[in-house]
Residue frames as qw, qx, qy, qz and C-alpha x, y, z in Angstrom:
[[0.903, 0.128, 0.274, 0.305, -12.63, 4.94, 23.43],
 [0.410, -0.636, 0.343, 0.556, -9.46, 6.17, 22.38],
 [0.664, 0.725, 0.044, -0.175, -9.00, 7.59, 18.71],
 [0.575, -0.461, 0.412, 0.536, -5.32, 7.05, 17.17],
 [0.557, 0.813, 0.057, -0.159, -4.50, 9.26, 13.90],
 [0.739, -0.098, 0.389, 0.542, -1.13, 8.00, 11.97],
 [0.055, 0.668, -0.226, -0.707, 0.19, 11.46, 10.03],
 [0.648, 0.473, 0.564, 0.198, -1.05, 11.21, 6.03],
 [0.208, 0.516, 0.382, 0.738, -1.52, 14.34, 3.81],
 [0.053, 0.151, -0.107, 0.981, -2.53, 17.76, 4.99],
 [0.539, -0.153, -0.087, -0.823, -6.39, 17.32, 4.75],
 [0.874, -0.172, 0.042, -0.452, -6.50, 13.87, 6.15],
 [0.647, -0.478, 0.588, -0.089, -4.92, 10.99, 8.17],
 [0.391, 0.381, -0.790, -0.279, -3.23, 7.85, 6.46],
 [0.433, -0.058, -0.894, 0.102, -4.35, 5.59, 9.30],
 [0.403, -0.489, 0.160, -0.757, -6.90, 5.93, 11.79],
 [0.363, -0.166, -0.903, 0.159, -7.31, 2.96, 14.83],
 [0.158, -0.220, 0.433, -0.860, -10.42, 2.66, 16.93],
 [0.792, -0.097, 0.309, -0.517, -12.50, 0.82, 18.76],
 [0.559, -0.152, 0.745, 0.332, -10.14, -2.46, 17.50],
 [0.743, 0.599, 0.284, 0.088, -10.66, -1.42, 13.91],
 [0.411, -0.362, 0.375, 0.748, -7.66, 0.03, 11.70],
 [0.539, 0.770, 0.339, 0.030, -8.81, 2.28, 8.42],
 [0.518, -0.155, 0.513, 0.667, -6.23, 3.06, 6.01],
 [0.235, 0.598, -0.224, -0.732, -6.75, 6.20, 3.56],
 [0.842, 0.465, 0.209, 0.175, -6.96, 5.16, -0.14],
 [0.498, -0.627, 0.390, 0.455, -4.00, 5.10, -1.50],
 [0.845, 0.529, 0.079, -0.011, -2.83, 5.42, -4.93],
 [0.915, -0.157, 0.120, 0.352, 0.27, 4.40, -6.36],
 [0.411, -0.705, 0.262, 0.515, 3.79, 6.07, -6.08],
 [0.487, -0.107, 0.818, 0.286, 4.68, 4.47, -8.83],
 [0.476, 0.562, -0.093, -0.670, 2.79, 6.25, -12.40],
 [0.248, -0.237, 0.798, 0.496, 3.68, 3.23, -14.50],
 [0.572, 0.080, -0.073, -0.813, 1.41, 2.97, -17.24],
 [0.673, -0.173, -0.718, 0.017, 0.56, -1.18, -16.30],
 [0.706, -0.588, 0.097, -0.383, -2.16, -1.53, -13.20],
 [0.868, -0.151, -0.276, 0.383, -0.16, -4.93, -12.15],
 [0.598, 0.152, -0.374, 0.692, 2.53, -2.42, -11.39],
 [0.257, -0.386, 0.116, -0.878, 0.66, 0.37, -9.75],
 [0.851, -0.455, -0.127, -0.231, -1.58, -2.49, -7.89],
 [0.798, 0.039, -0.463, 0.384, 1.88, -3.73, -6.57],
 [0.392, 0.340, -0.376, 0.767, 2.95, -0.62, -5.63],
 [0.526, -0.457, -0.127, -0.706, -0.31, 0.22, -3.64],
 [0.913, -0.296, -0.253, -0.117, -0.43, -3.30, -1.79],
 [0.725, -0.034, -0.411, 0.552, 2.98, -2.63, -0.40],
 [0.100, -0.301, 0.235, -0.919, 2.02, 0.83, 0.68],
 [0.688, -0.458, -0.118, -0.550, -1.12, -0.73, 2.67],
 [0.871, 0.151, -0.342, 0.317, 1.45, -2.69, 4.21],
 [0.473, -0.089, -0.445, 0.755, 3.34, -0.47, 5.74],
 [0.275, -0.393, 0.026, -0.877, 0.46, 1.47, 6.86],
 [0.783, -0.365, -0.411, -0.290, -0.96, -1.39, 8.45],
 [0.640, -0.110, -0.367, 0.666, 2.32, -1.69, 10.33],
 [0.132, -0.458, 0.248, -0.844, 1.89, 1.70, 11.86],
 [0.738, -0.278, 0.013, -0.615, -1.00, 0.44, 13.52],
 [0.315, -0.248, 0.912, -0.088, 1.14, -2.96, 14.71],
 [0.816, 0.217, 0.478, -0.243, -0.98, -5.32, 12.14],
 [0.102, 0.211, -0.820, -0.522, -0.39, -6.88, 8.47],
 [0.326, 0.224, -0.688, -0.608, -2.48, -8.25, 6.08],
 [0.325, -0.042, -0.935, 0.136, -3.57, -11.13, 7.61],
 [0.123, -0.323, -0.607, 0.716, -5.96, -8.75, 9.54],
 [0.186, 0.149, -0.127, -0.963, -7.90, -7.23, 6.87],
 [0.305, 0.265, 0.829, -0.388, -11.61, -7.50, 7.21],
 [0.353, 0.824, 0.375, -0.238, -12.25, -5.18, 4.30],
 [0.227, -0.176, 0.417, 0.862, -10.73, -3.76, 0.63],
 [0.493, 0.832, 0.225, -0.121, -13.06, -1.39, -1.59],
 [0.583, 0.027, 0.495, 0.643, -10.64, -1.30, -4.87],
 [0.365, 0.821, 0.174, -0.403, -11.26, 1.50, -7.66],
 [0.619, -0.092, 0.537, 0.566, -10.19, 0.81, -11.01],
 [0.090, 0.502, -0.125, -0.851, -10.00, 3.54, -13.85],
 [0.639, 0.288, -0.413, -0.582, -10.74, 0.99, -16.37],
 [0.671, -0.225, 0.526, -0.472, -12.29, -1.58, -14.98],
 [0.899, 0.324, 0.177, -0.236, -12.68, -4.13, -18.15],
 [0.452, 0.763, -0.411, 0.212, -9.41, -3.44, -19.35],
 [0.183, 0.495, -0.696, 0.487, -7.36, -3.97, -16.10],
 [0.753, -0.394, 0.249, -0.464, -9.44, -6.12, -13.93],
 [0.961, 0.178, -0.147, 0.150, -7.65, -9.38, -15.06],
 [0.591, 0.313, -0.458, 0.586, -4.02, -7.88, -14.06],
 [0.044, 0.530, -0.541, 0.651, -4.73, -6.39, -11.02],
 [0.914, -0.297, 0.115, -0.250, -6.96, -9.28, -9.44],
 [0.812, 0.391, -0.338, 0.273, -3.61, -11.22, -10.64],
 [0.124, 0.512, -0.446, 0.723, -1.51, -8.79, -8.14],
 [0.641, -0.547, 0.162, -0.513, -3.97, -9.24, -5.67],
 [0.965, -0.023, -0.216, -0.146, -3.36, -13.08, -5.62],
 [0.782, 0.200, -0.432, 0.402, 0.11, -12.77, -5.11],
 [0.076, 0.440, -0.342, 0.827, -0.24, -10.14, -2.14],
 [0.630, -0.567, 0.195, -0.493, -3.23, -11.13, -0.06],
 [0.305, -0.291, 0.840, -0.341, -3.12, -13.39, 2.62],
 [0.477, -0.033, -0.686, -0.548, -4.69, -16.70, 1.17],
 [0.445, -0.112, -0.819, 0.346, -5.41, -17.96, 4.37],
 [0.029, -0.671, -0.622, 0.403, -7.48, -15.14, 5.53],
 [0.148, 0.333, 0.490, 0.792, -9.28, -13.50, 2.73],
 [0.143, 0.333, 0.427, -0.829, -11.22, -10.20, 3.52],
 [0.352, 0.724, 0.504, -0.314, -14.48, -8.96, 2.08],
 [0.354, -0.255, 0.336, 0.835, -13.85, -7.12, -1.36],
 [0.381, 0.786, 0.397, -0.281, -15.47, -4.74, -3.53],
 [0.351, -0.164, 0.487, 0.783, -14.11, -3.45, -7.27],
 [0.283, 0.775, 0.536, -0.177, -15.16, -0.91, -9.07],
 [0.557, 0.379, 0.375, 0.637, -14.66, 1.54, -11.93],
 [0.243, -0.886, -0.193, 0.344, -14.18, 5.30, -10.96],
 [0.434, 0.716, 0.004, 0.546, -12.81, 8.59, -12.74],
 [0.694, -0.461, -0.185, 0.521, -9.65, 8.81, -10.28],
 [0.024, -0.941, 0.097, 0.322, -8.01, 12.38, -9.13],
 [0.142, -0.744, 0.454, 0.469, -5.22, 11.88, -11.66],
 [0.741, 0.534, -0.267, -0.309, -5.37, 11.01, -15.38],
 [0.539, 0.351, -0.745, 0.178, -2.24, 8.67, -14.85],
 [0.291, -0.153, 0.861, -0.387, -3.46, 6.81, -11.27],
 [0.468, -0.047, -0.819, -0.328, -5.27, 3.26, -12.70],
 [0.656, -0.332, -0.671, 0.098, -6.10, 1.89, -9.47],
 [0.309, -0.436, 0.416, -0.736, -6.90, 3.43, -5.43],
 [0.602, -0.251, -0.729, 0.207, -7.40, 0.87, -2.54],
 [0.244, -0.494, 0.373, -0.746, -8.79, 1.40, 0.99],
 [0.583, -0.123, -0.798, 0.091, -8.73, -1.36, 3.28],
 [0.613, -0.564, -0.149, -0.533, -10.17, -1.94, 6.42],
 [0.561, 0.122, -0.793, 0.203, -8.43, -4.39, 9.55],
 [0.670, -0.723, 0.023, -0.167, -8.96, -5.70, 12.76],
 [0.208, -0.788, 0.484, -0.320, -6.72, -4.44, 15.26]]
């Protein structure tokens, strides 16, 4: 089976396709504001156009594992974001969780999962 690696960072791919699955890096947001809603926004439009490398969208994802810096605090605004970004019509599998991300000012890191 054929591997396909979509250019990411130096130490590791943004998009990897194989065997009809699509895996998408985590990603954390461009965007430093200090409100998850806006950093989840800015994340869900960057899994977006990674999914497009790979010729899919949203509508294809079979899997999201979320990390949230403060999980009790910001779980209410970025499940909000979520609502207004997934695909209600085919909702994937989801996991959230509370994790001491690589940068004092990234709230939130997604890593999603799709079929091809």
């Amino acid at each position: 089976m054929t591997i396909t690696r979509h250019a990411g960072l130096a130490v590791f791919s943004s998009v990897v396709e194989h065997g009809g699955v699509v895996y998408v890096s985590g990603l954390v947001p461009k965007e430093r504001s200090p409100d998850v809603a806006t950093q989840a926004k800015d994340v869900f439009k960057q899994i977006d156009e990674n999914l497009a490398k790979a010729g899919v969208d949203k509508s294809r994802l079979l899997k999201v594992e979320i990390w949230l810096k403060h999980i009790e605090r910001d779980f209410a605004a970025m499940n909000a974001a979520w609502l207004e970004w997934v695909d209600p019509a085919n909702l994937p599998v989801r996991v959230t969780s509370e994790a001491n991300l690589a940068s004092s000012d990234v709230l939130i890191e997604v890593m999603v999962t799709a079929a091809k």
